[in-house]
C-alpha positions as CSV (number, residue, x, y, z in Angstrom):
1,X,-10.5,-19.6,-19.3
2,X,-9.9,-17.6,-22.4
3,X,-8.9,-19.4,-25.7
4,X,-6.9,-16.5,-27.7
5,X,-3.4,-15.8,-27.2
6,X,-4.2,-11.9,-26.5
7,X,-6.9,-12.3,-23.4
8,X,-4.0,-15.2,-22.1
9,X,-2.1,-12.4,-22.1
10,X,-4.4,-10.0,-20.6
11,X,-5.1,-12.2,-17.6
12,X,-1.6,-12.6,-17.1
13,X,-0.7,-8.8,-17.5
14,X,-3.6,-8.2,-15.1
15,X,-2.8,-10.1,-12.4
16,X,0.9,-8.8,-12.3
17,X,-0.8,-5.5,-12.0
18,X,-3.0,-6.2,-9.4
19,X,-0.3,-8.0,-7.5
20,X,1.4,-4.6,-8.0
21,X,-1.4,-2.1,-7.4
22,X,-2.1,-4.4,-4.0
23,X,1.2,-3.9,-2.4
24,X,1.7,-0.5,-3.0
25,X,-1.9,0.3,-1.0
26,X,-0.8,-2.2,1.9
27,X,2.6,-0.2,2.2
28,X,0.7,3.7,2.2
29,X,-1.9,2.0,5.1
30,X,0.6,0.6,7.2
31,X,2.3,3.9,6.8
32,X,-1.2,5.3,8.2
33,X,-1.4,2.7,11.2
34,X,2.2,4.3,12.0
35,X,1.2,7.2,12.3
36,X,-2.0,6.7,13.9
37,X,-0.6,4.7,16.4
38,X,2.0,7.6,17.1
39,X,-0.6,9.5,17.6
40,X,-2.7,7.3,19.8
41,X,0.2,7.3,22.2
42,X,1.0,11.0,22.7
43,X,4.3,10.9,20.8
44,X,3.9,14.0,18.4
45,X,7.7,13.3,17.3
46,X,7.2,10.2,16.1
47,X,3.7,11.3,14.4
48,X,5.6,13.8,12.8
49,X,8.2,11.6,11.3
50,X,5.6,9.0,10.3
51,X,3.9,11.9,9.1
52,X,6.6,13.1,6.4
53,X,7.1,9.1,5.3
54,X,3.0,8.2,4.7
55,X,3.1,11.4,2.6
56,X,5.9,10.2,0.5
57,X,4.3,6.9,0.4
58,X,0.9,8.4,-1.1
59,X,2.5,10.4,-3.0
60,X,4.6,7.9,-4.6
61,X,1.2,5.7,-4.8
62,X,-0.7,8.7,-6.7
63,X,2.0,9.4,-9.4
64,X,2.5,5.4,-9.7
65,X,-1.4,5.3,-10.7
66,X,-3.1,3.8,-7.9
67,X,-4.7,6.7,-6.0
68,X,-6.4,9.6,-7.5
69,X,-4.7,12.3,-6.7
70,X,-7.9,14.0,-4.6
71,X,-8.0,10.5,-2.4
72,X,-4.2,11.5,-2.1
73,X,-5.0,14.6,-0.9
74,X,-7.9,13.9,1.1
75,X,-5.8,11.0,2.9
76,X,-2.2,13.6,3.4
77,X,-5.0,16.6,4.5
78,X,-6.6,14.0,7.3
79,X,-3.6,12.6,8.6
80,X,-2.1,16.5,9.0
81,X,-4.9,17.2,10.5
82,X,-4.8,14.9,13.3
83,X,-1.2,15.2,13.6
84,X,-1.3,18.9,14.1
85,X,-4.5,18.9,16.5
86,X,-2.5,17.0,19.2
87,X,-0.9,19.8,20.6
């Protein structure tokens, strides 16, 4: 455990953004399971709709800091993708 006041803090400041950082990524990946899971059943609607909301999700996660903005776009391209290849 640290001694000065400062690392304390740092820990502390840390973990809050960890704690943070964590529950932004599980909300964009159960976003993704959604619209996987639309997918795997044949519903293109509801993989569409899923599809606009895990967008918005990465999106929000990339200008919050906690995806780089290439994984974003990797992640949005490969989810439109699949979405669009169901036909």
């Amino acid at each position: 455990m640290a001694n000065i006041k400062s690392a304390k803090k740092r820990i502390l400041v840390n973990e809050t953004k960890a704690a943070r950082n964590k529950a932004i990524k599980s909300k964009v990946k159960t976003s993704i399971k959604r619209v996987d899971a639309a997918i795997a059943a044949g519903d293109k609607a509801a993989a569409q709709a899923s599809l606009v909301n895990a967008t918005t999700e990465i999106d929000k996660a990339t200008t919050k800091g906690v995806y780089h903005k290439n994984t974003a776009s990797r992640k949005v391209s490969r989810l439109a993708k699949a979405v669009n290849a169901m036909a």
